[in-house]
N, C-alpha and C positions, 0 to 999 in steps of 0.2 A: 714552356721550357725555361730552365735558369739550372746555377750550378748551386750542386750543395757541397758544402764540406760537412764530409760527415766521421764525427767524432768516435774513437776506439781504440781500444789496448789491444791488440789481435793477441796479444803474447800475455793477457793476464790467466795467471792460475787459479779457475774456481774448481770447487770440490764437486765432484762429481759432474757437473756441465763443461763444455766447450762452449764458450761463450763467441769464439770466435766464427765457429761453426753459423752462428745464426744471422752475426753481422756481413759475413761473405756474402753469403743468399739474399738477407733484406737489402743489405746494399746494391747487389744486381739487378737485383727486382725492380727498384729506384734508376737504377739506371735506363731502364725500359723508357723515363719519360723526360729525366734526367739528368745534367753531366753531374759527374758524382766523383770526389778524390778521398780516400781516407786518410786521415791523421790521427797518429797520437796524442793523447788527451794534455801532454807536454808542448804540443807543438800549434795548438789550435790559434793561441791569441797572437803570435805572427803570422801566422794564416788567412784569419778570415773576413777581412777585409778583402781580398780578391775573390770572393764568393756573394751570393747573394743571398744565401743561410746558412744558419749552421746547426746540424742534427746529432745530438749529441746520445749516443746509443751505449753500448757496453763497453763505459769506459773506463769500469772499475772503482772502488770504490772512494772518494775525494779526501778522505782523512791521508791518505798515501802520496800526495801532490797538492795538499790546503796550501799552499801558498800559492802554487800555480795556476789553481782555479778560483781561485779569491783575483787573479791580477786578470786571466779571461774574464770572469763576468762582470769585475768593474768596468774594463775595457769595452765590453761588449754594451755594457748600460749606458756609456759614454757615447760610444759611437751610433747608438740606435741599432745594432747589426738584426738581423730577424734571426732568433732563434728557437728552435723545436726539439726541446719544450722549450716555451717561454718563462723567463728567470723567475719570473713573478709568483712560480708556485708557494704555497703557505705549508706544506705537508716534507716530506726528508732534505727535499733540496734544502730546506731552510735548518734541517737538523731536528732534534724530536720534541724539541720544547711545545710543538701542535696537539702531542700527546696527553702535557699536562691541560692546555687549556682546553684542550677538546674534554678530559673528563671533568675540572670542573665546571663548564656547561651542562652537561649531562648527558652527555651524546655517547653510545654506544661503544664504550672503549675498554679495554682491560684499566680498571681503577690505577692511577697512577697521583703517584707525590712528588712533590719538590723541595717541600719543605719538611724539617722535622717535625711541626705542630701537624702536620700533617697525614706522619706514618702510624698512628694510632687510628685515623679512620678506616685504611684499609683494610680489606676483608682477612678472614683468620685464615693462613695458609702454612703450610707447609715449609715453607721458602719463598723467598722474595729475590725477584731478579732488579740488580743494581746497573743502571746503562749511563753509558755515557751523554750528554745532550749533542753532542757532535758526532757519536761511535756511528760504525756501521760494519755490516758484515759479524757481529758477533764482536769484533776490537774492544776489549777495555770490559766485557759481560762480567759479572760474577754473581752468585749465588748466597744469599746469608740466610739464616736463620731468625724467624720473629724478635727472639732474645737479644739480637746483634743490631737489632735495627739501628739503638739507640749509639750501636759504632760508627752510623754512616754518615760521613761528610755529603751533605746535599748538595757543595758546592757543584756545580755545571754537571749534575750528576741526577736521573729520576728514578722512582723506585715503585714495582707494580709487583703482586702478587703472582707465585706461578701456576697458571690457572690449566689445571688436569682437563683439557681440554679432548676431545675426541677425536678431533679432527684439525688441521688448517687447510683453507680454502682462497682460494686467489680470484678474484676480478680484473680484466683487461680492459681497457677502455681508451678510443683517440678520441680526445679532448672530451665530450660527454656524454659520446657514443657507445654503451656496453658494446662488444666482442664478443668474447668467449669469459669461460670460469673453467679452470683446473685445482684438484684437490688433491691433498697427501692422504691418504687415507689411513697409513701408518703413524704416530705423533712421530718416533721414531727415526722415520726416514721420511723425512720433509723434504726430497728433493725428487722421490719417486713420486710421480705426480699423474693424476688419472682425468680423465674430463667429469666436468661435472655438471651435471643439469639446475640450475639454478631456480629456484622456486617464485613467484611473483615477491615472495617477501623479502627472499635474500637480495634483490636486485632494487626493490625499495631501500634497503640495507645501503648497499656499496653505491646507489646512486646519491644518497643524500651525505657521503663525504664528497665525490667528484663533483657536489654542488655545490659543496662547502668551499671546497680549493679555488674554483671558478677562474681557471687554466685557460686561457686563447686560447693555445695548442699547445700542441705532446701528446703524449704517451702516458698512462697513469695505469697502477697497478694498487686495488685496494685487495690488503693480506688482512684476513681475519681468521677467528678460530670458532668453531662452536663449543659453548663453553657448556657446563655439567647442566647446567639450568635446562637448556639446548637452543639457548639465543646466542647470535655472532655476536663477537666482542672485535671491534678494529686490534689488530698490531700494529700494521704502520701502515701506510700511504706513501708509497714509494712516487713519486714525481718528480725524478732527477734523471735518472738512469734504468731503470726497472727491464731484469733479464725478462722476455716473452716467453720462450716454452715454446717457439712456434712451430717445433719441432714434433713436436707431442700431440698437437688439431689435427682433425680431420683439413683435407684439401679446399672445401667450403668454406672455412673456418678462416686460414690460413690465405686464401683468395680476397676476401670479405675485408680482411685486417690491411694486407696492402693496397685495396682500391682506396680503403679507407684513409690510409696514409697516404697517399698519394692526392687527393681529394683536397685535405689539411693542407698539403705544401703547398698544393696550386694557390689556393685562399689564402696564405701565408705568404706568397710570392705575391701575389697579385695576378695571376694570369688565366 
């Protein structure tokens, strides 16, 4: 037993989810083994010192409070606080610059550039999506054309082909345990989302980023697309804050995920 503070915007506006919805329920759920208080993701770093973790869940996206969560995770790195996830992720929590170096390693990603000697290698597309190295949620996206490239400031800024993909598919995972996978099966409507049975390859796939990240604890969400060829290509590696879907599992599913998190805390508490 130990308390957690656990972190949330109950009152943030996502497009077509209730993200509120999902943190009511895990949080109760948590409470079964747990004393459990929610706070706003504004309010956590005078908080959580009277806790013994701190679980940072749907608490919207950080570009909208970067200074406030720049002075919790200093705070929190100072004081040793235990937190879930732990800070230490290399994948969004850190912003998407993982993206460039993960593709020039070689590793399974939509080809991305940072530099301008750079945007001549990428593959011949239609359009090239321009992100911010800090954006999230879409903030700051735009769209150019090959001819325009040579308009793009690369400053804190990467630039990846947009890849006419068939599908995007999500991976669930606490700390480097797969869960479940859910899929859009629309490109369209990426947020109508279906279960999906995952193949022994895809899971060699999204296991070999979550081994890359190499996360104590949390909660990781690997979002990939399958792309024309019909190989996954990474988007991002959400390890910050990543919504669940837990809504959308089977009850097995859904069972499996909170023993599992539950499991992490104890080992993270010590108890």
């Amino acid at each position: 037993m130990g308390n957690l503070l656990y972190v949330t915007d109950l009152g943030y506006q996502a497009r077509g989810r209730r993200y509120c919805d999902e943190d009511i329920w895990l949080s109760g759920r948590l409470r079964e083994e747990f004393g459990v208080a929610l706070c706003h993701p504004l309010d956590a770093a005078g908080l959580m010192d009277r806790f013994d973790a701190v679980v940072v869940r749907n608490s919207g996206p950080v570009i909208h409070y970067q200074e406030a969560y720049d002075a919790f995770r200093a705070a929190a790195l100072a004081a040793g606080t235990r937190t879930f996830n732990s800070l230490s992720g290399k994948g969004d929590m850190a912003g998407k610059a993982y993206l460039l170096q993960l593709s020039r390693e070689g590793f399974p990603v939509i080809p991305t550039a940072g530099r301008r000697e750079e945007f001549a290698l990428l593959p011949e597309a239609e359009e090239y999506a321009v992100k911010p190295l800090l954006g999230a949620d879409s903030v700051g996206l735009r769209f150019v054309e090959r001819a325009r490239l040579g308009d793009v400031d690369p400053t804190g800024m990467l630039v990846q082909p947009r890849v006419p993909f068939a599908y995007e598919v999500s991976f669930y995972y606490v700390g480097r345990s797969f869960q479940y996978a859910l899929y859009a099966p629309d490109p369209e409507a990426r947020w109508v989302l279906r279960t999906y049975e995952p193949t022994p390859a895809d899971l060699e796939f999204a296991q070999r980023f979550v081994d890359w990240n190499d996360l104590p604890y949390g909660i990781q969400r690997v979002d990939a697309c399958r792309a024309p060829g019909g190989e996954l290509l990474l988007v991002e590696l959400e390890d910050l804050n990543p919504y669940l879907s837990l809504d959308l599992v089977g009850e097995p599913e859904r069972e499996a995920f909170v023993a599992a998190m539950k499991s992490s805390l104890r080992e993270l508490l010590g108890t």
